[in-house]
matplotlib code that plots the C-alpha trace (Angstrom):
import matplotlib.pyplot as plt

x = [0.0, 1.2, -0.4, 0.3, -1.0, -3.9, -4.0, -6.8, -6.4, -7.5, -10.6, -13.3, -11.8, -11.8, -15.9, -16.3, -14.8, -16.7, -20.0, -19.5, -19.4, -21.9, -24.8, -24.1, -24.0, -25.6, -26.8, -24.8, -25.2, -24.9, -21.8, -20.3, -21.5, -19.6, -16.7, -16.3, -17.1, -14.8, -11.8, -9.4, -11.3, -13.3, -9.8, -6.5, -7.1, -7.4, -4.1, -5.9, -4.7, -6.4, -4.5, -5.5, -4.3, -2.9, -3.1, -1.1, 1.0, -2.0, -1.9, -5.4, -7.0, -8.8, -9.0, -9.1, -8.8, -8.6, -7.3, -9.6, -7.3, -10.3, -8.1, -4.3, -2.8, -6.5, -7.4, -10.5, -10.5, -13.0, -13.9, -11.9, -13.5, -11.9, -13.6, -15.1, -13.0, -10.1, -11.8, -10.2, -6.3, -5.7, -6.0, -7.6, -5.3, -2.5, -4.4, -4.7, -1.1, -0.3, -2.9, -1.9, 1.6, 1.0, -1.1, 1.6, 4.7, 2.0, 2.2, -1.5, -2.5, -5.9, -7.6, -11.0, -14.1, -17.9, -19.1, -22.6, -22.9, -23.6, -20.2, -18.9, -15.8, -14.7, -15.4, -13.3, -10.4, -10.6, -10.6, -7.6, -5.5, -7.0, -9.4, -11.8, -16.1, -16.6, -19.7, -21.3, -21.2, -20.5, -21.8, -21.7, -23.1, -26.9, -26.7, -23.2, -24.2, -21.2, -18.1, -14.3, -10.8, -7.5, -4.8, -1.2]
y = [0.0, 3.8, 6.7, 9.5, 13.0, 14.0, 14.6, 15.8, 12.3, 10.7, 12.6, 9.5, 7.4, 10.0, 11.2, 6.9, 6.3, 9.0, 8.0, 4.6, 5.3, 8.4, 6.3, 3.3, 5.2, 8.7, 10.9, 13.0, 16.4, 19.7, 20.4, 17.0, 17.8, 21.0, 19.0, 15.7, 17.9, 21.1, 19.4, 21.6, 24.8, 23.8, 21.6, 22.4, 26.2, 27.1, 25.2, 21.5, 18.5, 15.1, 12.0, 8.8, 5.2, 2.7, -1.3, -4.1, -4.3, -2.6, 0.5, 0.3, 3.5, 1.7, 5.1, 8.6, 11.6, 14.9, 17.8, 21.1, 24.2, 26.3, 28.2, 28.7, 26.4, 24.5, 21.8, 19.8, 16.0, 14.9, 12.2, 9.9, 6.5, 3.2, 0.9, -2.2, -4.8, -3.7, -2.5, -4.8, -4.3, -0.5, 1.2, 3.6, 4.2, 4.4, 7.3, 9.1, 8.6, 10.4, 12.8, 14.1, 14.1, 16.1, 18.5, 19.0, 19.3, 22.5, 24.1, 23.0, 22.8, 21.2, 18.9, 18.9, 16.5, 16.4, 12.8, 10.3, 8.8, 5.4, 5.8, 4.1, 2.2, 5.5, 6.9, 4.7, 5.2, 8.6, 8.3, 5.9, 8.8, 11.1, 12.9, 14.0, 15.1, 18.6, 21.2, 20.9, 24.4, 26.0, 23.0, 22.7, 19.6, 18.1, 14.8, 15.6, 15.2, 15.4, 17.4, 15.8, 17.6, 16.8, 19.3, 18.8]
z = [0.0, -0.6, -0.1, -3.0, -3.0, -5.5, -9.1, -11.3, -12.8, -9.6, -9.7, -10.6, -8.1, -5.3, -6.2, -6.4, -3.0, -1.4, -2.8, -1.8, 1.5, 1.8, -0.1, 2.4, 5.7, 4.9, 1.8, -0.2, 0.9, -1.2, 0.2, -1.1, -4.3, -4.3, -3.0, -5.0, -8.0, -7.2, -5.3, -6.6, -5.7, -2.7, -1.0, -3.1, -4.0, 0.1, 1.5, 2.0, 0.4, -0.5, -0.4, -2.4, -0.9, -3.8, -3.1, -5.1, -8.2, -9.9, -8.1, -7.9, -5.8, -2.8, -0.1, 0.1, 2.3, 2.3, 4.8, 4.2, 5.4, 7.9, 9.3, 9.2, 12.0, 11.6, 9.3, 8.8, 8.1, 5.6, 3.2, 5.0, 2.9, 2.2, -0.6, 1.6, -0.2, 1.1, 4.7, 7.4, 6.3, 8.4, 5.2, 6.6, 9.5, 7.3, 6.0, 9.3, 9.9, 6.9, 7.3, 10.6, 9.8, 7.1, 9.5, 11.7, 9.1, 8.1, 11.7, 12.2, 16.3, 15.8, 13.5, 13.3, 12.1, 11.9, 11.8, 11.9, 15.6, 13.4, 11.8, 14.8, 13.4, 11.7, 15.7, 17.1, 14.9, 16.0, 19.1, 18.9, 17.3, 20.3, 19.1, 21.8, 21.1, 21.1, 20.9, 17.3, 16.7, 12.6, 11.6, 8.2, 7.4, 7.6, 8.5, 11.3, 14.8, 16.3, 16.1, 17.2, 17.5, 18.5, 19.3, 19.2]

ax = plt.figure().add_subplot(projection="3d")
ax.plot(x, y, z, "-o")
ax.set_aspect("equal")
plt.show()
């Protein structure tokens, strides 16, 4: 597995992976629209970055996730989404690694995330990096009922 950083060429795979999982668990929301559609102007174009996780000799794109800049030493984590074949192998821990590492090498102090409470496996991974439930407040999202964050 190795996680590369996202091209315009990766953009069916990254709108595929995120649908996948937002049909499954939730509804695609507005916002996602404007996201999965725009990722260059709604992630890229404001500091963020989107990360795509490659499995076997194939290459073949099998997770996602993306770092949306809110503020300057504040990112959001978003469309965190593994395809369910390969759900199981800490794919999408490997993600979070890289993610947060990535936060931190761009001075971030806090990472935050709106989530479903019925995502719990994604919850639990979460929590296992240390992030911690906070006030839903500017939330942005319909179907998010609650709001994590970690600081470093």
């Amino acid at each position: 597995m190795k996680i590369i950083n996202y091209q315009e060429c990766y953009q069916k795979d990254f709108k595929k992976l995120s649908y996948e999982w937002l049909e499954k668990y939730v509804s695609v929301e507005p916002i996602d629209e404007e996201m999965l559609n725009n990722p260059k102007s709604f992630i890229l174009d404001g500091g963020g970055h989107i990360f795509m996780a490659q499995h076997g000799d194939d290459n073949e794109t099998v997770g996602t996730v993306s770092l949306i800049r809110v503020e300057d030493k504040t990112f959001e984590l978003a469309k965190l989404a593994v395809t369910e074949k390969y759900q199981g192998l800490k794919l999408g821990q490997h993600l979070m690694e890289h993610c947060l590492n990535v936060a931190k090498q761009q001075g971030a102090n806090k990472v935050i995330l709106y989530t479903n409470q019925k995502l719990t496996k994604a919850i639990g991974l979460y929590k296992k990096f240390g992030f911690i439930e906070i006030p839903l407040n500017n939330n942005k999202y319909i179907e998010s009922d609650l709001k994590m964050e970690l600081l470093f």
